[in-house]
C-alpha positions as CSV (number, residue, x, y, z in Angstrom):
1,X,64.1,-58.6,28.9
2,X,63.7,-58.8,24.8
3,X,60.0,-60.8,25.8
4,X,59.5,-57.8,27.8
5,X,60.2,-55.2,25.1
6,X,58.2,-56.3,22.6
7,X,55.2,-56.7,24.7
8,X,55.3,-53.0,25.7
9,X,56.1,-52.1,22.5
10,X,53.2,-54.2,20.9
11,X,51.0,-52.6,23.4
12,X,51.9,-48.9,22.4
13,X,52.0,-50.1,18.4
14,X,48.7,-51.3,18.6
15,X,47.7,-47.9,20.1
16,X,49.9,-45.7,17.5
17,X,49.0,-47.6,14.9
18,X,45.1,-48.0,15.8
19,X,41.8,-46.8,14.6
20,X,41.4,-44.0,17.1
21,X,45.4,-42.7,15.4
22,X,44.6,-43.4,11.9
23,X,41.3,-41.5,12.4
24,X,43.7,-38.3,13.8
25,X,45.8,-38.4,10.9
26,X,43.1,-39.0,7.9
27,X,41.3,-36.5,10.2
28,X,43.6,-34.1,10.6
29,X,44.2,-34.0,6.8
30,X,40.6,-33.6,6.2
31,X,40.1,-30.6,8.9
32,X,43.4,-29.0,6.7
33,X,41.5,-29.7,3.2
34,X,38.6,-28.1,4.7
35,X,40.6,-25.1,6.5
36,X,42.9,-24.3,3.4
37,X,39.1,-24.5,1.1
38,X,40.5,-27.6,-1.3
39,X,43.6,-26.3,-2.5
40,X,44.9,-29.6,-3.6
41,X,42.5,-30.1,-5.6
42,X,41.0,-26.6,-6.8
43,X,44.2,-25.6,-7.5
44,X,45.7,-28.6,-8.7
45,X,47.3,-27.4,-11.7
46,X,49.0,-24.1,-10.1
47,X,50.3,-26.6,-7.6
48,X,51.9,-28.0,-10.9
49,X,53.0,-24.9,-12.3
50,X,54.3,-23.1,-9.1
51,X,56.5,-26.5,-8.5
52,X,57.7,-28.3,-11.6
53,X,56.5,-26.2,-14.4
54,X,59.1,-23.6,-12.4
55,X,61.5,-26.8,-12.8
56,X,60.9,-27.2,-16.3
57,X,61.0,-23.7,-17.6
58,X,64.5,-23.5,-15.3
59,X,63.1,-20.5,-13.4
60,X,65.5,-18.6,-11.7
61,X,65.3,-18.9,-7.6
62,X,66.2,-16.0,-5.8
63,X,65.1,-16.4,-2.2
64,X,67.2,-17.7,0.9
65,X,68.0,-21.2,1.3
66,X,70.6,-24.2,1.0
67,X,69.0,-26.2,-1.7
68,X,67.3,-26.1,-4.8
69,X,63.2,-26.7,-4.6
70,X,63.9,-29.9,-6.7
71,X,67.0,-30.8,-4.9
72,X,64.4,-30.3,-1.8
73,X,62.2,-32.2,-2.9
74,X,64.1,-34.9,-4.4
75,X,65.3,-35.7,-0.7
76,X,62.2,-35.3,0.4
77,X,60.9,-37.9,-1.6
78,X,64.1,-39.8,-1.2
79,X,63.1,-40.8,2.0
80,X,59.4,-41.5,1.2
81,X,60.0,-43.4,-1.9
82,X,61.0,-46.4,-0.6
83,X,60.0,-49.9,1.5
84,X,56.7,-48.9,1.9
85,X,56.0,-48.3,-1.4
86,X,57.3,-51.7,-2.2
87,X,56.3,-54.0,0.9
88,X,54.2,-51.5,2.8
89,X,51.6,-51.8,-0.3
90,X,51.7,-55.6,-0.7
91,X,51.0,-56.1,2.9
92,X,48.2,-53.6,3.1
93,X,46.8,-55.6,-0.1
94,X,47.7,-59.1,1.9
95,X,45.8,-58.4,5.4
96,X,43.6,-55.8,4.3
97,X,42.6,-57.0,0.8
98,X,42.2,-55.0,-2.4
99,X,40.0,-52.5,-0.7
100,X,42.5,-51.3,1.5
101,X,44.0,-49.6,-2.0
102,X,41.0,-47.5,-1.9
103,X,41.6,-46.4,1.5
104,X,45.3,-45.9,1.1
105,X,44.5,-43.6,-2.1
106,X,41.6,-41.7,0.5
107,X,44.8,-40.8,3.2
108,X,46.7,-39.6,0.4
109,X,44.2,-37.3,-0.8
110,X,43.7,-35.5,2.1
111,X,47.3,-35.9,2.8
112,X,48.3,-33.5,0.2
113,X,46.8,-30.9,2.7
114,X,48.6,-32.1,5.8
115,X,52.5,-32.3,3.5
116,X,51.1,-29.1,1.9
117,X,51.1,-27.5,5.4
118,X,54.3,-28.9,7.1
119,X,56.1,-27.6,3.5
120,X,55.2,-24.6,4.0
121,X,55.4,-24.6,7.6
122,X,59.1,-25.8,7.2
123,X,60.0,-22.4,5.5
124,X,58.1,-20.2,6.9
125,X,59.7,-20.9,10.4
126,X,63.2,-22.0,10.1
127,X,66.3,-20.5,11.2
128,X,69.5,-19.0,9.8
129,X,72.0,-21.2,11.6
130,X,74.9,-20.0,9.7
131,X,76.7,-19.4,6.7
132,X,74.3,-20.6,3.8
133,X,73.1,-22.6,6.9
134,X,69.5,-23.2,8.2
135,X,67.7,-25.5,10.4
136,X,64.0,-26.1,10.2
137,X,61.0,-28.7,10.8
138,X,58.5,-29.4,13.1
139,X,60.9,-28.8,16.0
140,X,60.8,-25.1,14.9
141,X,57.8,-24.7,13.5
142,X,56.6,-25.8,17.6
143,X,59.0,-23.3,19.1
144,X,58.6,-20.2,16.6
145,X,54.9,-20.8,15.6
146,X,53.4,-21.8,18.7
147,X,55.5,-20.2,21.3
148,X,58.1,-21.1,24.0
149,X,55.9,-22.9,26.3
150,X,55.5,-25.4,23.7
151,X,59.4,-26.0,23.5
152,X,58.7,-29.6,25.5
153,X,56.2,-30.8,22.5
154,X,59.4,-29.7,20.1
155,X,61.9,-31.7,22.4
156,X,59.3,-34.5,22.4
157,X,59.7,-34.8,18.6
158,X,62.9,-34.1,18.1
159,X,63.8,-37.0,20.0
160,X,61.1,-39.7,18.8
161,X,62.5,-38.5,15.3
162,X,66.5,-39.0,16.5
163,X,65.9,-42.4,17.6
164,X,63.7,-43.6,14.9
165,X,66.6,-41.9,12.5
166,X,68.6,-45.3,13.7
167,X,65.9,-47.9,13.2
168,X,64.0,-46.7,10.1
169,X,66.0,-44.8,8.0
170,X,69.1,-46.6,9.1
171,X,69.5,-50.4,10.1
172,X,65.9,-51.4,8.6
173,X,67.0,-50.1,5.6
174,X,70.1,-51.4,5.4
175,X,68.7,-54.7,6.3
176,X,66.5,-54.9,3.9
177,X,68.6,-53.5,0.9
178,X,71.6,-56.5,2.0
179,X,68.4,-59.4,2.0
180,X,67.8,-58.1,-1.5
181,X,71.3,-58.3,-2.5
182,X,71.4,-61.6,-1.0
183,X,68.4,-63.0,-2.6
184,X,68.6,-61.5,-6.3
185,X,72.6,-61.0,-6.6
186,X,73.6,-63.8,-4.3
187,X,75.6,-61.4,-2.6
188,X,76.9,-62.0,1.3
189,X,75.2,-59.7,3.8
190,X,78.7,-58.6,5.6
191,X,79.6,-57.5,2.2
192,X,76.9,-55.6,1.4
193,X,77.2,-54.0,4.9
194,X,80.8,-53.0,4.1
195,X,79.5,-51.3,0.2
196,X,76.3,-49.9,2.0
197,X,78.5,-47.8,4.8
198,X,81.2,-46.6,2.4
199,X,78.4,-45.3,-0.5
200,X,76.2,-43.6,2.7
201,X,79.3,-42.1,4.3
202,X,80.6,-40.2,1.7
203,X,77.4,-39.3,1.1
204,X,76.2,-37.8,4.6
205,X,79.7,-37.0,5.9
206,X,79.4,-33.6,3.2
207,X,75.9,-32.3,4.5
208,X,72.5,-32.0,2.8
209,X,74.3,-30.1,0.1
210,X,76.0,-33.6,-0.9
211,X,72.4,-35.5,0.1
212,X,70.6,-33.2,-2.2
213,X,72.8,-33.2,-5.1
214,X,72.5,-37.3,-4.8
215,X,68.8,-37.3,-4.8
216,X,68.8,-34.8,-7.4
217,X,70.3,-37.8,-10.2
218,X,68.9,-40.6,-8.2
219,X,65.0,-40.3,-7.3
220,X,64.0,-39.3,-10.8
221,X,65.8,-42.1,-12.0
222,X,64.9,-44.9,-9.7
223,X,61.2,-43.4,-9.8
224,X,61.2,-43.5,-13.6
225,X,62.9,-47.4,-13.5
226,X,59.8,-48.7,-11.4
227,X,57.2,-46.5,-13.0
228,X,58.2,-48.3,-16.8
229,X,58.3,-51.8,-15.4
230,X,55.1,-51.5,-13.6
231,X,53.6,-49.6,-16.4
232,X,54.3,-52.5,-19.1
233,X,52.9,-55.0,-16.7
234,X,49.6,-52.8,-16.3
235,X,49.4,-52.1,-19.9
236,X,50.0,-55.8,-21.1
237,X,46.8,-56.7,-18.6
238,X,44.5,-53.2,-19.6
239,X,41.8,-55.6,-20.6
240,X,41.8,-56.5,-17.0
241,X,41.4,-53.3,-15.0
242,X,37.6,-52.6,-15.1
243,X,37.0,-55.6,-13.2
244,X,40.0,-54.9,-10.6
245,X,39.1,-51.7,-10.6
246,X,35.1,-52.6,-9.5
247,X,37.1,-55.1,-6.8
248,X,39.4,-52.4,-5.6
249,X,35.8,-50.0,-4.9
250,X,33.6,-52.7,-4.1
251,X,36.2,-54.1,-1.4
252,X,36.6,-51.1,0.5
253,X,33.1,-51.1,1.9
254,X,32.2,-54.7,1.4
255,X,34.1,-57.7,3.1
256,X,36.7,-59.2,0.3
257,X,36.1,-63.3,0.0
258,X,39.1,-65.3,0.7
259,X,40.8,-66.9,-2.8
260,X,44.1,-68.7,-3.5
261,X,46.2,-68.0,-0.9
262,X,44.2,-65.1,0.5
263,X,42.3,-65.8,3.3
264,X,40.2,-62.6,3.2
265,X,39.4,-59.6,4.7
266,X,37.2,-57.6,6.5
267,X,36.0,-53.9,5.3
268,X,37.5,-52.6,9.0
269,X,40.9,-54.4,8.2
270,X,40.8,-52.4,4.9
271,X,40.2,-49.5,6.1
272,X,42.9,-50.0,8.9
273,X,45.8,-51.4,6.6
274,X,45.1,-49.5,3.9
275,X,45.2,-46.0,5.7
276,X,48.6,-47.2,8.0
277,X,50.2,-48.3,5.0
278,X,49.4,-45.4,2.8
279,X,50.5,-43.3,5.9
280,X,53.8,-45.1,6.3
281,X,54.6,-44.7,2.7
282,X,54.2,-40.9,2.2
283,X,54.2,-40.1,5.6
284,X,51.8,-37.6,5.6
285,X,51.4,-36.3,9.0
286,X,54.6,-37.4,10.6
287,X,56.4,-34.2,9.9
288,X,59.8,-35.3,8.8
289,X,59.6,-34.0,5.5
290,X,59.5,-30.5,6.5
291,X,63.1,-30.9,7.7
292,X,64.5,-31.6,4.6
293,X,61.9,-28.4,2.7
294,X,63.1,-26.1,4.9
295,X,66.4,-26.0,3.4
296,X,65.2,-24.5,-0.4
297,X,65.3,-21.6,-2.0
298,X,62.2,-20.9,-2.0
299,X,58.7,-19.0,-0.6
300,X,56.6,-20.7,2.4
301,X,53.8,-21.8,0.4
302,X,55.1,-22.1,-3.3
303,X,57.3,-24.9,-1.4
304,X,54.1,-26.1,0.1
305,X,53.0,-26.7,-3.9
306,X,55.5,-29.1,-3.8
307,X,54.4,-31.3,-0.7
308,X,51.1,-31.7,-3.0
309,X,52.5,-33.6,-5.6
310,X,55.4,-35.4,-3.1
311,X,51.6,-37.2,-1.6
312,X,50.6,-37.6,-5.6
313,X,54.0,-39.3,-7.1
314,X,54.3,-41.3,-3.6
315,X,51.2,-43.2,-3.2
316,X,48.6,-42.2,-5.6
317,X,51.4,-43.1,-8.8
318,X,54.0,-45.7,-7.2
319,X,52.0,-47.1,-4.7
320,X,49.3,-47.6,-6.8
321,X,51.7,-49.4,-9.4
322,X,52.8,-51.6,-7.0
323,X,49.2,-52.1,-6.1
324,X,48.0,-53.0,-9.5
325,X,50.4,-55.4,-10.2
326,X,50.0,-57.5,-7.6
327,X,46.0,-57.4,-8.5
328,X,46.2,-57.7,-12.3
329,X,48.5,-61.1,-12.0
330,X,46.9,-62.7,-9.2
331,X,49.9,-62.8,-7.3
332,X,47.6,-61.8,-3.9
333,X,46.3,-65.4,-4.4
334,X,49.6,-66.9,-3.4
335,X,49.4,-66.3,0.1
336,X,52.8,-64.1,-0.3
337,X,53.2,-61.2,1.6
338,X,55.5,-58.2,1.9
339,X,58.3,-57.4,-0.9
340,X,58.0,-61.1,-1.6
341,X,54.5,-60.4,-3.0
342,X,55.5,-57.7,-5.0
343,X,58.3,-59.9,-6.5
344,X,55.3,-62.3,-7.5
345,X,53.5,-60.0,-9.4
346,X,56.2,-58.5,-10.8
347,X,57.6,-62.0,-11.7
348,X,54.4,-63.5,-13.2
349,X,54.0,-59.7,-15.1
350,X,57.6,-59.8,-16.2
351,X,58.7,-63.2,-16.5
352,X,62.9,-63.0,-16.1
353,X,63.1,-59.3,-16.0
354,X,60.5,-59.1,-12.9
355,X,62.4,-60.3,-10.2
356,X,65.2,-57.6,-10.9
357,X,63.4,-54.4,-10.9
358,X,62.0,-55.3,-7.7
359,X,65.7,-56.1,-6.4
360,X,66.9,-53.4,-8.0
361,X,64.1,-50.9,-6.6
362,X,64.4,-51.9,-3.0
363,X,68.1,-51.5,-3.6
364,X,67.9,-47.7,-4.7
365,X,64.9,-47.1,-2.5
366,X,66.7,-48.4,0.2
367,X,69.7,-46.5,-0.5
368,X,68.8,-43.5,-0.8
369,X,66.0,-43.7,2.1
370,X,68.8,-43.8,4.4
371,X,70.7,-40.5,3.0
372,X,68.0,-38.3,4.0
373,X,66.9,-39.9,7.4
374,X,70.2,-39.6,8.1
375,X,69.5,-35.8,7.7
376,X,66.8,-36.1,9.8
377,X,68.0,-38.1,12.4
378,X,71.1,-35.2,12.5
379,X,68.7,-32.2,12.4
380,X,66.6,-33.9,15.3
381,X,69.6,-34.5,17.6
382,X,71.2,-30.9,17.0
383,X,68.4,-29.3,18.3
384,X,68.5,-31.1,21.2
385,X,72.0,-31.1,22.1
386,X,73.6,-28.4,19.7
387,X,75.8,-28.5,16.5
388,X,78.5,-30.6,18.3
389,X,76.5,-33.6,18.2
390,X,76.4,-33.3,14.6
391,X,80.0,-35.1,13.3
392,X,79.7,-38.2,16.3
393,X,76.2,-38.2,15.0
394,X,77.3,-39.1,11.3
395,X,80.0,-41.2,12.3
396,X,77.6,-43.8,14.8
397,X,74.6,-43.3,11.8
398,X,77.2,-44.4,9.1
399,X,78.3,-47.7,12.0
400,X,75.3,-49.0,12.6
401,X,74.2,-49.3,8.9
402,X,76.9,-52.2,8.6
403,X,75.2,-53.4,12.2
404,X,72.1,-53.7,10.3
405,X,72.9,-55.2,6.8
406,X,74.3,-58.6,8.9
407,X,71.8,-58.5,11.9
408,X,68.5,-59.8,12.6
409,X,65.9,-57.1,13.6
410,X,62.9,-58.0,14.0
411,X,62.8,-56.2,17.1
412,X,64.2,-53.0,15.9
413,X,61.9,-53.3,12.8
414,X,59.0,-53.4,15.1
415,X,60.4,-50.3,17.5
416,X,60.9,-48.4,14.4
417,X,57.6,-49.0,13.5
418,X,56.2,-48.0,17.0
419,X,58.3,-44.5,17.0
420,X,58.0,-43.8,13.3
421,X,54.0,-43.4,14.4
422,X,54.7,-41.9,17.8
423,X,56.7,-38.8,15.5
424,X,53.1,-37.7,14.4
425,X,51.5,-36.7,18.1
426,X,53.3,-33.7,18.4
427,X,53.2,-32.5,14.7
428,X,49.6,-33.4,14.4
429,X,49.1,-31.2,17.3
430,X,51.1,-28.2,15.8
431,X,49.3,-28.3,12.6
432,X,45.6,-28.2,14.2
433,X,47.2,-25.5,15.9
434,X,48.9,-23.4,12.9
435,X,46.4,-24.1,10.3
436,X,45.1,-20.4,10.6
437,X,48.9,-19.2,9.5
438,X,48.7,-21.8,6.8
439,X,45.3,-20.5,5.5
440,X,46.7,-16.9,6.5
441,X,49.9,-17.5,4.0
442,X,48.4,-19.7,1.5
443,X,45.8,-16.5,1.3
444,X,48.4,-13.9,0.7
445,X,50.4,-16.2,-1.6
446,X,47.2,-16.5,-4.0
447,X,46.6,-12.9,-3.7
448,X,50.2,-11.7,-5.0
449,X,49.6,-14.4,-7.6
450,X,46.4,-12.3,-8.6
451,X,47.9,-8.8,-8.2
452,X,50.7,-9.9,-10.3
453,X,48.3,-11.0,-12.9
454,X,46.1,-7.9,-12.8
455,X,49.2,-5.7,-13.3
């Protein structure tokens, strides 16, 4: 039965995760960039200004919502700063080569458009569920934007997001942050299980006002510890980043020689892992984000400003740090792969020190992935089956985190996968469709910008 299930699933991975896919996600990104005339890159520094310069100068926010726009964001990018950043990198550098950091930077890009879109989207149709209570995403952005008769395409994601809730943001997670434990703190799985459910339940058991006061304290702070370590290691080799640099472009459109421990790559597998990695660390195009945005304070498309720089921080400054590391030490001639490849170069960058901060990341990333998937997972599964679903939800979400810290899941690592790609067919579809009301609102947001300046 399990030989069964991972030949069907390998079959409709190889599918999701494809060239025809990737080319509908990269391409829906681009058609976005085209439609909303280059906004994330014309108007890169309002982007800035209208999302944390407004942070900064402690502006006060007026509008509807549950959260703050950085408390928004900060569990927005809890869930996208994570793994992927980490593993997903190394093993897009390790099958792909170093070209495939060109191609992840290229997704990102024009992925600013498509997080830019499903931000503002988020806002612009969620619902007032309750007291100080809303509900929003791509579920509703389906139903309220494109009309009742697409409520199936709504249900379709809602419940490819609720099940990959449990294997992505839950037991893969939890999995991986009890094998770091194991491996840099020599502590038991089961025990790290027990820790992992306690610290996650009394987060998620309070709501996504507890989940965004968390990732408030905690994503600046884990962002800033990996940024630092990476950023010494990169500075300590500057005399070596011209030539990795010329590799990095050079590889993306010429086959990269094998070396070490790398047995080379082709420009297609460059393009193909560099894009699917890129993807799966910001995931741009997979919608989930605009749950967790719809809950701000905050106007449709001034939350969209923040998408922008969710893509920038993500893959363009972590994943590229991650990236660089691994090039600048040689630790991609090891033949490593995964987080193990990141521990390399951090190891050989950071001799003693190293091996912790990439411990320690995976730990936090892990951690505080989980808190808001668990928010998505909840939102997902309330919409299809109504608020009552909502405590047993938190209660079998908070289980099966201890389920995965001591299990092996392979299998569940590779459904996850499968399901975390499958989550983008109906949003990709809704954002090709509702790209003129983002170019309609992005339009009447710059115009009140102007007015406002004229007056």
């Amino acid at each position: 039965m399990l030989e069964l299930f991972l030949t069907v699933n390998s079959a409709v991975n190889s599918v999701v995760w494809g060239p025809p896919f990737l080319f509908l996600l990269v391409g829906t990104g681009l058609y976005l960039t085209i439609r909303l005339d280059f906004l994330q890159f014309k108007h890169f520094k309002l982007s800035w200004d209208k999302s944390f310069g407004r942070y900064f100068k402690r502006d006060v926010e007026n509008e509807e919502g549950v959260l703050s726009s950085f408390q928004a964001i900060s569990s927005a990018m809890a869930a996208t700063l994570g793994v992927g950043n980490i593993a997903g990198v190394s093993t897009a550098l390790s099958l792909g080569g170093p070209g495939a950091v060109f191609w992840m930077w290229i997704s990102a890009l024009v992925g600013m458009a498509t997080k830019f879109a499903e931000a503002q989207l988020g806002v612009k149709f969620r619902e007032k569920t309750g007291e100080e209570e809303y509900s929003g995403g791509v579920m509703y952005y389906i139903e309220n934007g494109m009309g009742g008769r697409w409520k199936w395409l709504a249900y379709l994601y809602a419940f490819f997001a609720g099940i990959a809730a449990f294997g992505i943001g839950n037991m893969v997670q939890s999995n991986t942050l009890a094998h770091a434990a194991e491996d840099g703190f020599a502590v038991p799985t089961w025990i790290t299980g027990i820790v992992v459910s306690l610290l996650v339940g009394l987060v998620v058991l309070g709501g996504i006002k507890r989940i965004g006061k968390v990732a408030e304290k905690l994503v600046p702070l884990m962002a800033a510890f990996y940024f630092i370590g990476g950023a010494i290691i990169i500075i300590s080799h500057y005399s070596e980043i011209p030539a990795v640099m010329s590799t990095i472009f050079s590889s993306a459109f010429n086959p990269a020689a094998a070396f070490g421990g790398f047995a080379g790559a082709s420009v297609r597998m460059a393009v193909r892992f560099g894009i699917a990695r890129g993807v799966f660390s910001n995931e741009a195009g997979l919608g989930a984000a605009s749950i967790v945005h719809a809950q701000a304070r905050n106007k449709p498309t001034r939350q969209g400003m923040w998408g922008i720089w969710e893509v920038f921080i993500d893959t363009i400054v972590v994943g590229t740090i991650t990236a660089l590391v691994v090039l600048l030490t040689g630790a991609l001639g090891t033949g490593e792969t995964g987080a193990v490849l990141a521990a390399e170069g951090f190891t050989r960058g950071l001799p003693g020190p190293g091996g912790y901060i990439i411990n320690i990341s995976i730990i936090i990333f892990a951690y505080t992935t989980m808190l808001t998937w668990s928010f998505y997972g909840e939102e997902s599964w309330k919409y299809l089956f109504g608020k009552s679903i909502v405590k047993p939800y938190r209660i079998v979400f908070v289980i099966l985190l201890f389920v995965g810290a001591i299990g092996a899941l392979e299998p569940i690592w590779l459904l996850a996968d499968t399901l975390n790609g499958l989550m983008a067919a109906p949003n990709l579809i809704a954002l090709v469709v509702l790209a003129g009301v983002v170019v309609k609102e992005k339009n009447k947001y710059l115009s009140e910008l102007e007015k406002d300046k004229a007056a």
